[in-house]
C-alpha positions in Angstrom: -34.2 -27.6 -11.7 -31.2 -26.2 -12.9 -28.9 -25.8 -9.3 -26.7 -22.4 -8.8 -23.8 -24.4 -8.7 -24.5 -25.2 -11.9 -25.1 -22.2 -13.4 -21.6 -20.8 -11.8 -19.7 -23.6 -13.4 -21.4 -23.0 -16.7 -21.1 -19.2 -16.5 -17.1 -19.3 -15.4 -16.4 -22.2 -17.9 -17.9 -20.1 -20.8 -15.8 -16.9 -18.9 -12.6 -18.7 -19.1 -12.8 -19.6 -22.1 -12.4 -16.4 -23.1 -10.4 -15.3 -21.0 -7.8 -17.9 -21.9 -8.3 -17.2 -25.7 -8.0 -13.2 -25.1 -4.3 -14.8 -23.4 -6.1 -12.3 -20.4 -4.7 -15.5 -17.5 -1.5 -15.3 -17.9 -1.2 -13.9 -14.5 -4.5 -14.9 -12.9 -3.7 -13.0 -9.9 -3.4 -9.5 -10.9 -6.0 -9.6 -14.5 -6.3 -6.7 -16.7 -8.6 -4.5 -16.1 -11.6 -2.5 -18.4 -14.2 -4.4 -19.0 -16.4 -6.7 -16.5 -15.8 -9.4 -18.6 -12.4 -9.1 -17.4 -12.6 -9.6 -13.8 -16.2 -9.9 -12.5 -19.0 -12.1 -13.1 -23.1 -11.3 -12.9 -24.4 -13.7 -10.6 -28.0 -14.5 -9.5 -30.0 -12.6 -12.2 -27.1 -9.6 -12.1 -27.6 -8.9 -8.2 -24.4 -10.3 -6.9 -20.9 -10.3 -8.5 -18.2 -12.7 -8.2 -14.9 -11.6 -8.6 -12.6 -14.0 -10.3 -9.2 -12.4 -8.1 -10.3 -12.1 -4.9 -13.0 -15.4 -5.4 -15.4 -12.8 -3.5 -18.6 -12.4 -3.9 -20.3 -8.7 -3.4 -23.7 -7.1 -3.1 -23.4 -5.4 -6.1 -25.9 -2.6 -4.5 -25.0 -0.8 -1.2 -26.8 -1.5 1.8 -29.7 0.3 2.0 -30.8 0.1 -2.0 -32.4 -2.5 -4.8 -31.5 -4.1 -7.4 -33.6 -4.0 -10.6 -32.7 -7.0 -13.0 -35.2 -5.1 -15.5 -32.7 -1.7 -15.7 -29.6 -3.9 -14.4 -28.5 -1.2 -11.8 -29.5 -0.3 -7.9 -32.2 1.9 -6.9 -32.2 4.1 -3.7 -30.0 5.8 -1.4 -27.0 3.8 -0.1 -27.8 4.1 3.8 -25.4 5.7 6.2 -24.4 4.4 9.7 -21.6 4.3 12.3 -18.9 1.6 12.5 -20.3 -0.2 14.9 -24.3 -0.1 13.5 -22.0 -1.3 10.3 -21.1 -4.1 12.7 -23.9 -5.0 14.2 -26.5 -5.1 11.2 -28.9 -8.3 10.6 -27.9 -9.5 7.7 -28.0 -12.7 5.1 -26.3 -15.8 6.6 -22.8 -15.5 5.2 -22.9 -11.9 4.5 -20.2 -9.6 6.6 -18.8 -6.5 6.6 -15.4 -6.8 3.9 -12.2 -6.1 6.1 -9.7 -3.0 4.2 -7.7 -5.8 2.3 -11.1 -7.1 0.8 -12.8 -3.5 0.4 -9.4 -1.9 -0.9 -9.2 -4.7 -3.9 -12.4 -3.0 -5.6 -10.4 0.6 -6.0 -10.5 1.4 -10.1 -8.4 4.0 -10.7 -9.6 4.3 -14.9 -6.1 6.0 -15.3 -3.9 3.0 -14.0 -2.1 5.1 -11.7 -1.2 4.3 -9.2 -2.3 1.0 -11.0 -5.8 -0.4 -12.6 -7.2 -2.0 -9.3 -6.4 -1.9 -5.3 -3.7 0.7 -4.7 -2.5 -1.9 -2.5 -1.1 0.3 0.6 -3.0 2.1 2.5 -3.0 6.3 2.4 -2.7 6.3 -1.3 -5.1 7.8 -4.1 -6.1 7.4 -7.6 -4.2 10.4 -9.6 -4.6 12.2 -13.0 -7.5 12.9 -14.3 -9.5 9.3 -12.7 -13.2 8.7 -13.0 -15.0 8.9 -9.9 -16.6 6.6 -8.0 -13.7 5.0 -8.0 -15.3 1.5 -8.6 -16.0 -0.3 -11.7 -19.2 1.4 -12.6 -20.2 -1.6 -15.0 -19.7 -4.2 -12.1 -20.9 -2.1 -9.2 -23.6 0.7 -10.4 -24.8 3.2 -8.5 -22.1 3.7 -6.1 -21.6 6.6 -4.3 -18.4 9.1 -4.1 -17.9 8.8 -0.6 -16.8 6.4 2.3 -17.4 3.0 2.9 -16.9 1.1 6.4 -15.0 -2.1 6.1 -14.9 -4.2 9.8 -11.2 -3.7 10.7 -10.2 -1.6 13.8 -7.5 1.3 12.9 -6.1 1.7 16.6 -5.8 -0.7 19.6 -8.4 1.6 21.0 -11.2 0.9 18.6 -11.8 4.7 19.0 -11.5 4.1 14.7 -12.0 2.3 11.7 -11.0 1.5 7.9 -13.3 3.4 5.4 -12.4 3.5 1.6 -13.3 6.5 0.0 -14.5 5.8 -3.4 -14.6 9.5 -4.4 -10.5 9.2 -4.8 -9.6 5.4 -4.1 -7.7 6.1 -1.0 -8.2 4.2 2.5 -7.9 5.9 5.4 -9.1 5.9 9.4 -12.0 7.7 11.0 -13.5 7.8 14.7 -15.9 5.2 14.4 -19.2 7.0 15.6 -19.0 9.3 12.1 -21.0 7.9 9.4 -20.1 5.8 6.0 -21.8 3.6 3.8 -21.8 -0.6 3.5 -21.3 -3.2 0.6 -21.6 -6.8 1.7 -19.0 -9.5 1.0 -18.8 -13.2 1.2 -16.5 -15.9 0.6 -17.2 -17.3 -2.9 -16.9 -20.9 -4.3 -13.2 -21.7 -5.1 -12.7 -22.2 -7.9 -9.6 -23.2 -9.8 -8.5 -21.5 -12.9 -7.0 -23.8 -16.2 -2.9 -23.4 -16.7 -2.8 -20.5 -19.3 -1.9 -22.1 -22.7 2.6 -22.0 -23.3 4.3 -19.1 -24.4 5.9 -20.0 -27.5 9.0 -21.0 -27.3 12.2 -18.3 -27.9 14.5 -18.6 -30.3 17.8 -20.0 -29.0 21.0 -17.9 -29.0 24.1 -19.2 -30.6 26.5 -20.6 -28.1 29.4 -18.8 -27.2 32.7 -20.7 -28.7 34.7 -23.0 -25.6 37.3 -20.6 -25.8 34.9 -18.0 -24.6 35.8 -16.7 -21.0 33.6 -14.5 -18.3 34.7 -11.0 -18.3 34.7 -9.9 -15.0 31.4 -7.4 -16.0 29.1 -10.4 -16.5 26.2 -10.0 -13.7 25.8 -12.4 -11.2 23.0 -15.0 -12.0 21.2 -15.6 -8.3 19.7 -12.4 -6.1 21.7 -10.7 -4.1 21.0 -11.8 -0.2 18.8 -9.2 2.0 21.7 -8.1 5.0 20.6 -8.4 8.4 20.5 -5.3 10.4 23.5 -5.6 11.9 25.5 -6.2 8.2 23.4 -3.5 6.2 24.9 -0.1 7.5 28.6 0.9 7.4 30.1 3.9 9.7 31.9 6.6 7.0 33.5 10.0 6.6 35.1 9.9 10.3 31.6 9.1 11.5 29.2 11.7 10.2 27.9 9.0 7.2 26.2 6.0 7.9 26.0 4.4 4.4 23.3 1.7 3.2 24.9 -1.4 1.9 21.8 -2.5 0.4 19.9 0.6 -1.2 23.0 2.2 -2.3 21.9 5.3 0.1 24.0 7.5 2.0 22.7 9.0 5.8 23.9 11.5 7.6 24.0 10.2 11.2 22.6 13.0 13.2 19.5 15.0 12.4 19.6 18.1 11.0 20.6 21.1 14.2 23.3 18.3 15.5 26.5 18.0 15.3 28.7 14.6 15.5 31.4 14.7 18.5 33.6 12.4 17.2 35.6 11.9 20.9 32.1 11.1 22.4 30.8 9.0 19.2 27.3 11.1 19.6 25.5 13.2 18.2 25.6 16.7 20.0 23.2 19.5 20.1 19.4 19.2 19.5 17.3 18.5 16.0 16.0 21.4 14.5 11.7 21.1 13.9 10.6 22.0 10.8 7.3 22.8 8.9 7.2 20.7 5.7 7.1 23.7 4.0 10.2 24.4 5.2 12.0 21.6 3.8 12.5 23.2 0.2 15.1 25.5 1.9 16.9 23.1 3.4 21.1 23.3 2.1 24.1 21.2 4.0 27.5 20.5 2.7 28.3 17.6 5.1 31.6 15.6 4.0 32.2 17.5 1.0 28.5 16.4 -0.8 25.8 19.5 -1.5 23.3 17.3 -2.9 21.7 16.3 0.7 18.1 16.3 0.2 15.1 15.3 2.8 14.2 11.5 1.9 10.8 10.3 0.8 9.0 8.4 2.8 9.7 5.1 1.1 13.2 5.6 2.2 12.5 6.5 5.6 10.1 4.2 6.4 13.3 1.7 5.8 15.2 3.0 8.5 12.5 1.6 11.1 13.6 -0.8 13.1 11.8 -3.2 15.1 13.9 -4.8 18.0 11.3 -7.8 18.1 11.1 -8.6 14.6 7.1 -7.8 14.8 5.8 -6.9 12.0 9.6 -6.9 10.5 13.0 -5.9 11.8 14.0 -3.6 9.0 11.7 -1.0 7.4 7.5 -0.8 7.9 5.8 -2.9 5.6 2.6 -1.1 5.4 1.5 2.6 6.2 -0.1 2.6 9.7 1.2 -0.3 11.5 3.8 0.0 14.6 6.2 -2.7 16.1 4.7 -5.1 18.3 5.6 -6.4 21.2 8.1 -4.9 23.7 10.2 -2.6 21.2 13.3 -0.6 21.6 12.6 2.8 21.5 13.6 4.6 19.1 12.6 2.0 16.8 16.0 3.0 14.5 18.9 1.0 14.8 21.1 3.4 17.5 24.2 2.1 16.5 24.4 4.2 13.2 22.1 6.7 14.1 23.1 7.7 17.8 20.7 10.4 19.5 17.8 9.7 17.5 14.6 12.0 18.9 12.0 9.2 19.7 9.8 11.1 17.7 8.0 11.7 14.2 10.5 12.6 11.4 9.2 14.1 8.2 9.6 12.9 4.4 9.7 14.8 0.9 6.6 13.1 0.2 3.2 14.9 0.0 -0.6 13.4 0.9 -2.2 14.0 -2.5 -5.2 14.3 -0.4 -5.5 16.3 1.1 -2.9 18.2 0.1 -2.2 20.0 3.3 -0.7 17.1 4.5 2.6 15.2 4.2 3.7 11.3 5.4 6.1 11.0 8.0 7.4 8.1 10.1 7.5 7.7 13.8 10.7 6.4 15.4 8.5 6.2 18.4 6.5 3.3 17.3 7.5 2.6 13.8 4.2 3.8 12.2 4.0 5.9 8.8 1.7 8.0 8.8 0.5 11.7 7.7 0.4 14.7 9.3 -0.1 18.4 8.5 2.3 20.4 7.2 2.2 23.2 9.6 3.7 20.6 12.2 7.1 21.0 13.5 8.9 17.8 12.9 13.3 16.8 13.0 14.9 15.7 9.8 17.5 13.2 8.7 18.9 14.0 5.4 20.1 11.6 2.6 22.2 11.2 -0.4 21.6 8.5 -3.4 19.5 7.4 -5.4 15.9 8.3 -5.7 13.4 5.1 -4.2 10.2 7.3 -5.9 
């Protein structure tokens, strides 16, 4: 009697084979993506699919449908439950609930933007003009355009969860007593990949003559070394500049409706609130520069600072997340950025959905998050290169 285990190695060996002669392993963690052959693999008659990324393996069907080996797709309507029913549901020894890292990795956005699978931050959707679901129809037919619980919390609370929407990709929080759909997951076998076959080998340059000498252009060879907090931002322009040694960006110290007092080294006066809307509008001539512009909210997020180190001392890793521990407040280094409003700050960047939101970052708690744009909010305005 032919054992599953066998049938998987047989299955991946024939799989890898052709993945390794398509030259598709060269990275074997992020694949290319378009066809199932690609990443996913039928298993058990077409009802379960291992994914050779992650080494999950998924219901292909949702909780609450069928699979049909005859048609090869899932009959029924996914069912619909709370977080916690989610939760609590009997189900097959080893089967769970995906947490939003495991959920988020099956996100297809067909145009490749913001790339081919798992938009790998929280908050952010497919764009262009994306086939929806936003799932891998081949690998997972019959999925609805709508949410889907994963297990993990979205506040200390648990007044919330994770869902992924597969109508635009994105992951976002809910209260947890709304209803959303279910896909199982379980841990797959491991299994380990052959080394791609060698690039071929490059054509060597000539060598430069011994009389050759450096010119002082030539780029350094090793990466330049991250600065600590305390290293990264120099005081300029009798005070009113706080300049980024290590994104090249230029702050203005106080938040726009202050003033710096250089004889009290503070910022004086109180931040002006905003609607996002009203950030268009926005001139200033500080130091002699008109091209001050609101930041987006990759460069603000990297003004948060976390006192303890938890998550990370400089900048917010991940949308949603706040310092841990007993933090500063306001989580922004108040050396170069004196009077800081221990509050939300907004960003240049719109929520694509919905679009009557923007992100913003709280120097409360250090999260980034969105809010609507009717909200009246301070902002800090920047100079320097674009980070979007």
């Amino acid at each position: 009697m032919t054992t599953r285990n066998t049938v998987l190695s047989h299955g991946l060996s024939l799989m890898v084979a052709l993945l390794l002669s398509s030259g598709v392993l060269a990275d074997r963690h992020r694949l290319p993506a378009g066809t199932l052959s690609e990443r996913y693999v039928p298993l058990e008659n077409g009802s379960i699919i291992y994914d050779l990324v992650t080494e999950l393996e998924w219901m292909r069907c949702s909780v609450g449908q069928t699979w049909n080996t005859q048609q090869q797709r899932c009959l029924g309507t996914p069912s619909s439950m709370t977080w916690a029913e989610a939760q609590a549901m009997r189900r097959p020894t080893g089967w769970q609930v995906p947490n939003i890292a495991e959920l988020r990795s099956l996100v297809y956005c067909s145009t490749n933007q913001p790339v081919r699978f798992d938009p790998m931050e929280n908050g952010v959707s497919c764009i262009g003009d994306y086939s929806s679901p936003t799932i891998l129809a081949q690998a997972f037919p019959d999925t609805i355009e709508g949410h889907y619980w994963s297990a993990s919390n979205a506040d200390a609370q648990g007044f919330a969860g994770w869902y992924v929407n597969f109508s635009s990709g994105t992951s976002l929080s809910k209260r947890i007593d709304l209803p959303s759909h279910v896909r199982w997951v379980r841990k797959g076998y491991p299994v380990e990949l052959p080394d791609p076959p060698p690039l071929p080998a490059r054509a060597s340059t000539p060598t430069a003559p011994a009389s050759s000498t450096v010119t002082p252009s030539a780029q350094p060879t090793t990466a330049p070394r991250r600065l600590s907090p305390e290293e990264r931002f120099t005081v300029a322009q009798e005070g009113h500049i706080a300049q980024d040694l290590e994104t090249g960006l230029m702050w203005q110290r106080c938040s726009l409706g202050q003033q710096w007092n250089a004889d009290a080294e503070q910022c004086s006066g109180d931040a002006t609130t905003l609607q996002w809307d009203e950030l268009a509008s926005i001139n200033s001539d500080l130091a002699g520069f008109d091209d001050w512009r609101v930041p987006t909210v990759t460069e603000l997020r990297a003004l948060v600072y976390c006192s303890t180190g938890q998550p990370a001392r400089l900048g917010m890793p991940e949308n949603f997340t706040t310092c841990a521990g007993n933090y500063q407040r306001p989580t922004i280094m108040v050396g170069p950025f004196v009077n800081t409003e221990p509050t939300w700050y907004w960003s240049s960047t719109p929520l694509r959905n919905p679009d009557y939101s923007a992100w913003s970052v709280s120097f409360y708690s250090g999260s980034v998050y969105y809010a609507y744009k009717h909200f009246g909010y301070p902002v800090r305005l920047v100079r320097g290169p674009f980070a979007e």
